[in-house]
Structures are given as C-alpha cells and as structure tokens.
N, C-alpha and C positions, 0 to 999 in steps of 0.2 A: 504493500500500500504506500510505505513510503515513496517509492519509486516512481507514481502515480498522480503527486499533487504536487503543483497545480496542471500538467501537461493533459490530465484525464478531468472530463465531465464526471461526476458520481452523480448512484437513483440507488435508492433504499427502499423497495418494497416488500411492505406488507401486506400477506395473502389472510386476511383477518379471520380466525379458526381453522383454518385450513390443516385436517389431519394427516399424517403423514401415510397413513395405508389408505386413505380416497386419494394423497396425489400420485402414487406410484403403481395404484392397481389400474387410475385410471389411464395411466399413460402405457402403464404396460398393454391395454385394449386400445392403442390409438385412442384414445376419445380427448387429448390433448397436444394435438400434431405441433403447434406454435410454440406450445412452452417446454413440447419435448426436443424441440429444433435446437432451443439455446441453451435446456437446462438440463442436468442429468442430479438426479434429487438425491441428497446426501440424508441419514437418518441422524437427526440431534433431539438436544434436549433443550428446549426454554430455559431463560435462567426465572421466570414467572407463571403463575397463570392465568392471568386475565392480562387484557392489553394497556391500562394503563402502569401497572408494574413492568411488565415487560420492556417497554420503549423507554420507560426510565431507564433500564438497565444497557438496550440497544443502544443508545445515545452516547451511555459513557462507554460502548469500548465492549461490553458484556451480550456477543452476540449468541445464538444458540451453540451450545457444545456439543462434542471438543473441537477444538479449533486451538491449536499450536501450529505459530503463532498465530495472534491476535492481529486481526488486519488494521486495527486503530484501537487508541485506548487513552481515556484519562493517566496521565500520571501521577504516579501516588507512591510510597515509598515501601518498599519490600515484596512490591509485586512480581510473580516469577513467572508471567505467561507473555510477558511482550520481548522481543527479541529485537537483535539489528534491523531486523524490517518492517520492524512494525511502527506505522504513523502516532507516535504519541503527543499530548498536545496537555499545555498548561490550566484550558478551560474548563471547566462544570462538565462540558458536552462537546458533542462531535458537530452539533449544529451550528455553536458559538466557537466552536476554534477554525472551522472552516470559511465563516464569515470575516472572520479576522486572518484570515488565508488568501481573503480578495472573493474568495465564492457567493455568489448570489445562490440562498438558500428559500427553496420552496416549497412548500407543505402544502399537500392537497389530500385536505381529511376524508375519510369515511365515517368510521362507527362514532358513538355521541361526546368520546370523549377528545374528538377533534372538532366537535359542531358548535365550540366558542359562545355556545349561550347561557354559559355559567361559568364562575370564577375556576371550577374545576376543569372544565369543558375549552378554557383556555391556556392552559397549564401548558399543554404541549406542542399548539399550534406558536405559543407565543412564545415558543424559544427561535422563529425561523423571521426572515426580515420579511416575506410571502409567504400567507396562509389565507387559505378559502375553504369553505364550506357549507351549500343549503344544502336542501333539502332531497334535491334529489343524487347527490355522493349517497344518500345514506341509505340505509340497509331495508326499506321498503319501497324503495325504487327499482325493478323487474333491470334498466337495464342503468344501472350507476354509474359503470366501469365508464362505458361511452359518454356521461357528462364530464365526470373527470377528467377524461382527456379531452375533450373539448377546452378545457380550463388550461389544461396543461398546453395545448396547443396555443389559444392565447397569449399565456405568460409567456413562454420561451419566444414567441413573435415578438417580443416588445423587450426583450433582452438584449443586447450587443453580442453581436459574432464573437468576439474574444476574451470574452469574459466568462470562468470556469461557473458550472452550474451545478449546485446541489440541489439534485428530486427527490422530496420523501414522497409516498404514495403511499393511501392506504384505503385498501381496496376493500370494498364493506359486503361486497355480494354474497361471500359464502355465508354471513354472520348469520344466524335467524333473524329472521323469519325467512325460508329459503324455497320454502315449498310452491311459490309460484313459477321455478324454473322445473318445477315435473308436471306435464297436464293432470288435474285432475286429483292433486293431493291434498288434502284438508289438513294434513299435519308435517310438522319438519319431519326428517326423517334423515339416514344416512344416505339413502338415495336421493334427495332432494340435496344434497349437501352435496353429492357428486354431478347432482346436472347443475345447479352454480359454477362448479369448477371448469363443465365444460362452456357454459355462457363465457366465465370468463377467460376462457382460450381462446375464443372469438374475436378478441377486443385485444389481445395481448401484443399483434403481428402491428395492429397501430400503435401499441405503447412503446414495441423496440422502434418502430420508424420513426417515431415524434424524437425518441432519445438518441436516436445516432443521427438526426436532420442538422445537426448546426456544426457539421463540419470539424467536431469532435469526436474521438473516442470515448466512450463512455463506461466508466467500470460500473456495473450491475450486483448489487445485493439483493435477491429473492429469497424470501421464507416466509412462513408463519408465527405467529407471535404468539401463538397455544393453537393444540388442538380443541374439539370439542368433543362433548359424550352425548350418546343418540341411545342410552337407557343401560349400559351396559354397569352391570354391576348396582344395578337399581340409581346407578345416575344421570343427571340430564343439564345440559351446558359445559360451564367450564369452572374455575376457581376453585375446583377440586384436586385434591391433588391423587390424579390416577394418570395409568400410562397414554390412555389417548389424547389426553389433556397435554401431558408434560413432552410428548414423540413429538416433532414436527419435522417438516421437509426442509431443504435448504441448498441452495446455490452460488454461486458467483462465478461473472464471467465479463468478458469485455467484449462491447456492440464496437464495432468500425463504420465510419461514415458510407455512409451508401449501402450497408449490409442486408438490411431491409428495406 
C-alpha cells in the first residue's frame, strides 16, 4: 500500500451483510460473472458485528482477518502487524490521513448509519470532506446500487483529472429487507439474500468503469463488514456473535484505466 499513495486512486467497498458462503457459492454457479471477473473471495473474519463497529475499526487500519501485513494502519506503539509496507499514518483514520495526503475523500452511504439524520447517523459520513445520502442509497430501495453510482458518477465529474481520489461505498442492497429481489417472497430469506447479490453484480461492471474512468489506476478494497443469520441456530440478523455473522468475503485488486 505504501507503494501506492499518492500514484493510485483508492475505493473501499462495503458489501453490507454480505455472507461469505452466498458470495462464493454464488459465484461458484456463475450467478456473479462481474465481480467474479475482478474478484477471487478470500475467507476472513470481521474485526465486528454490526456495521457501525466494524468501519470504526476498517478506518483505522483493522481490516477483516488475517491479513499480514496490514495494507494501512493507525500508528500506535507496540503494534506487530504492520511491516515495511504497510501505509501507516499519524491520524485517528484512514479517511483523515489521506485527506491530508492531498486525496479528495468520498462517502456514499447506504444503511442508516451513513443516512446523517442523527448525531449518530453522522459519525461516519463526517469523517470524509464528501458524503451523501437519501433515501433511495438505502436498503428499501429494489435498485440503490444504480443511485449511488449515479452520485458517484457526478462527484468524480466535478473532481480534477489529477487529483488522487478516495471512494468509500457502501452498498445497502443485501441488508434486509431483501426479499423484493426474489419474485414472490413475503419474507427475507437466504435466498432472497442471494438474489440481492446477484442484482448487485449487475450494477458492479459500472462501478469498476466509473472507478478506473479518470485516467487512474485505482487500488480496490471489497468485503463485507459482517455477515448475516437467516435462522440458523435459532438466530436472525447480525450483532451476534456466530460464525455467519463473524465469516465474510474479501478482496483487493487494482482497476487500470480503460479496463472496463
């Protein structure tokens, strides 16, 4: 990572609940051709279980494990997971050290705790110099992914060609209430969690083109920020601590200009 700033664009996406055996069973069926094009899914663990724990920890350096080394990280004193190459930075966050990096950082919220209409609800859109979010990013909107990048396509229009860009994303489609992407379902389900994932493969082949469009390279952080439970072991959501919960998927890789 070090090697990387400021010469690379960076995009931090989060696939919000997204369990780790919906995104590999479904790729291993084809039913995700776009994000199995770029991504090959590593199995980690959350350092949380719910999403506003989690991004706290993503922020500072605390991505899902294992990962030696750390591809960025608060520094702090007696820590043994960052190495020579790892980007470490004197700030709180990975938000605020990259802003002070020269990076124009951007947040395009999903679920409620990016929707800025509470003191909590700003917490973590308000660490980025851009952040948006109504109503339809959010998690009862059938197709969210396509507003957000709408938004996303916007901002980066009104950015300068040479100046580095930090994308957070967080993607709210899988979250519940999900069952409007299976015809016919009255309730969330694990299969309604899986036709989310493929809605949002659909939309994913314009989120690498938006991100590799300005003539940058752009290094890519994809995963989940917890899984979710769909009844198993008499549970249901997340903020539990069980393995589908704590399992999630995880990637990174680097988009080149023109690649999509």
């Amino acid at each position: 990572m070090k090697s990387l700033i400021p010469s690379h664009d960076l995009a931090f996406i989060t696939l919000d609940t997204l369990r780790y055996d919906t995104a590999t069973q479904q790729a291993a069926q084809g039913r995700t051709p776009n994000l199995s094009k770029a991504a090959t899914w590593e199995k980690r663990h959350t350092p949380a279980s719910f999403t506003y724990a989690a991004h706290h920890a993503f922020f500072a350096g605390f991505l899902p494990t294992p990962a030696t080394p750390r591809l960025f990280a608060a520094h702090f004193p007696g820590s043994t997971t960052t190495t020579d190459d790892t980007w470490t930075f004197d700030a709180p966050d990975v938000v605020t050290a990259l802003s002070e990096t020269g990076y124009h950082t951007l947040c395009i919220g999903g679920v409620g705790f990016f929707n800025k209409r509470s003191a909590l609800g700003s917490v973590l859109p308000g660490l980025f110099a851009e952040s948006h979010w109504q109503e339809s990013f959010g998690v009862t909107e059938p197709d969210s992914l396509r507003h957000q990048l709408d938004q996303l396509e916007a901002s980066t229009a009104r950015l300068a060609a040479g100046r580095p860009l930090f994308t957070f994303l967080n993607v709210s489609a899988l979250h519940q209430p999900n069952r409007h992407y299976l015809p016919g379902a009255t309730e969330d389900s694990l299969e309604s969690h899986a036709a989310a994932l493929a809605y949002v493969d659909t939309r994913i082949e314009r989120l690498f083109r938006l991100l590799s469009a300005r003539g940058r390279p752009c290094f890519v952080i994809i995963c989940a920020d917890h899984g979710t439970a769909y009844g198993e072991d008499g549970l249901h959501g997340h903020r539990v601590g069980h393995d589908v919960v704590w399992t999630v998927p995880y990637a990174h890789f680097t988009l080149h200009p023109g690649e999509w």
